[in-house]
C-alpha angles and dihedrals in degrees: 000000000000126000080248101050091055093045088059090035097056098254135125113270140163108260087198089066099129092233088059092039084059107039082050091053092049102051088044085056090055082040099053084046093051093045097051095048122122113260086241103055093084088153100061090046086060100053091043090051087046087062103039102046132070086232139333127202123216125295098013117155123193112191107226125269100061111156114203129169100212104004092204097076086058106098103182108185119202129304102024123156130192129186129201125323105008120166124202103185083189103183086136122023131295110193109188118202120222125282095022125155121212111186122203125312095010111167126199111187119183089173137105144170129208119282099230116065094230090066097035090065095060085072092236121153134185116196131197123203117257118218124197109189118217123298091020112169115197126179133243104272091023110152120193121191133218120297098016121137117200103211113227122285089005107132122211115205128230114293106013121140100213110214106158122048114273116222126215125282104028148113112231132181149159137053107296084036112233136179110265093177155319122292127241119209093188092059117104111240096334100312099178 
């Protein structure tokens, strides 16, 4: 296997291999062009985001500057919106329902190293995909880990380090993240 093909299939692999170190310049190159370009200039974002990402629904709109590491493991459905700062280390997938909010800073990482030093010199990483279900709402800060999956219409609040997956319909906080209650969808701008 390539140091590619194990990265995508869960396995170890070397992240200094030349053919990821490419495919990463080049997607910083499209990167550094997306995030210098004018506010007004909502046609060529487009274009730019067409060609980095894996996929990317219908009125989405990504505040420069967004920071990726592939680009083409990133599926954006429609009607995604993120603010300032946000950071998709996308070494595994990261499918991202419709409708979802990401608020300053948030930070996916489907990344991981190895636990023992020894290990974590070599330079290896495993990854594990990251999914987001439809009308997410995550805070500003937020930061989710590898593997978790944020079950439709659930909100995280700003700062949380989400460790656990997260299922629909809830309000979650903290660090480690945690369930503070079910969600209501009658009541009128989060009335508790």
């Amino acid at each position: 296997m390539t140091e590619y093909e194990k990265m995508l299939a869960g396995a170890w692999y070397n992240p200094l291999d030349p053919e990821l170190r490419q495919m990463r310049l080049a997607v910083r190159q499209k990167l550094a062009t997306y995030n210098s370009s004018a506010p007004s200039h909502h046609k060529q974002r487009r274009l730019l985001l067409a060609d980095i990402l894996g996929a990317v629904g219908n009125n989405v709109f990504i505040e420069p500057p967004f920071h990726c590491d592939y680009g083409k493991h990133l599926f954006i459905g429609d009607g995604v919106f993120f603010n300032f700062n946000c950071v998709v280390l996308d070494v595994a997938p990261v499918t991202i329902g419709n409708n979802v909010f990401f608020g300053p800073a948030v930070q996916l990482y489907t990344v991981n190293h190895p636990l023992a030093a020894a290990e974590r010199r070599t330079g290896i990483e495993q990854a594990a995909p990251i999914t987001i279900g439809d009308d997410v709402w995550l805070g500003g800060g937020v930061i989710i880990c590898p593997g978790i999956r944020i079950g439709a219409r659930s909100v995280i609040a700003a700062g949380s380090v989400v460790t656990q997956d997260i299922p629909e319909d809830v309000l979650a906080a903290g660090n480690p993240c945690r369930i503070l209650r079910q969600l209501n969808d009658t009541l009128p701008h989060g009335a508790p």
